[in-house]
Steps between C-alpha positions, in 0.01 A plus 500: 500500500227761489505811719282863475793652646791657305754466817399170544584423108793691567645321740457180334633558239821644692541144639492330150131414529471568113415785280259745621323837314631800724462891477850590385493778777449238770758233362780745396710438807474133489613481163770762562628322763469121333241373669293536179564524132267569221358249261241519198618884441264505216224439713266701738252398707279832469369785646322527878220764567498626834152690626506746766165550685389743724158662622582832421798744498381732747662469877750231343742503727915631382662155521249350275520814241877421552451109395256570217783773342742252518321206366421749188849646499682120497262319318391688196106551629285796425 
């Protein structure tokens, strides 16, 4: 199976679809609870770079200052 969507992946996997690389932070409940366990500890599928653009910061609006503090807060940006 090939998906470009992680909750797609997810939820494969869940049904016994196979092994599938997941996020830790987005499989943590599903392992918790049984639905998924971890294989191949030794191994890691990498790193994902995630670009944020904009035209310009002037006028952006509060909600989107909100998201982009978030993103840098939770994710590790700069």
């Amino acid at each position: 199976m090939t998906a470009n969507e992680s909750v797609v992946v997810l939820s494969a996997a869940s049904r016994g679809s196979g092994i599938a690389p997941l996020p830790g932070s987005m499989c943590r409940e599903a392992i918790a609870s049984g639905a998924l366990r971890r294989v191949l500890h030794d191994w890691q599928a990498g790193e994902v770079t995630t670009t944020v653009v904009m035209p310009h910061r002037r006028g952006m609006l509060p909600a989107v200052r909100a998201v982009l503090d978030h993103l840098v807060a939770h994710a590790g940006g700069d």
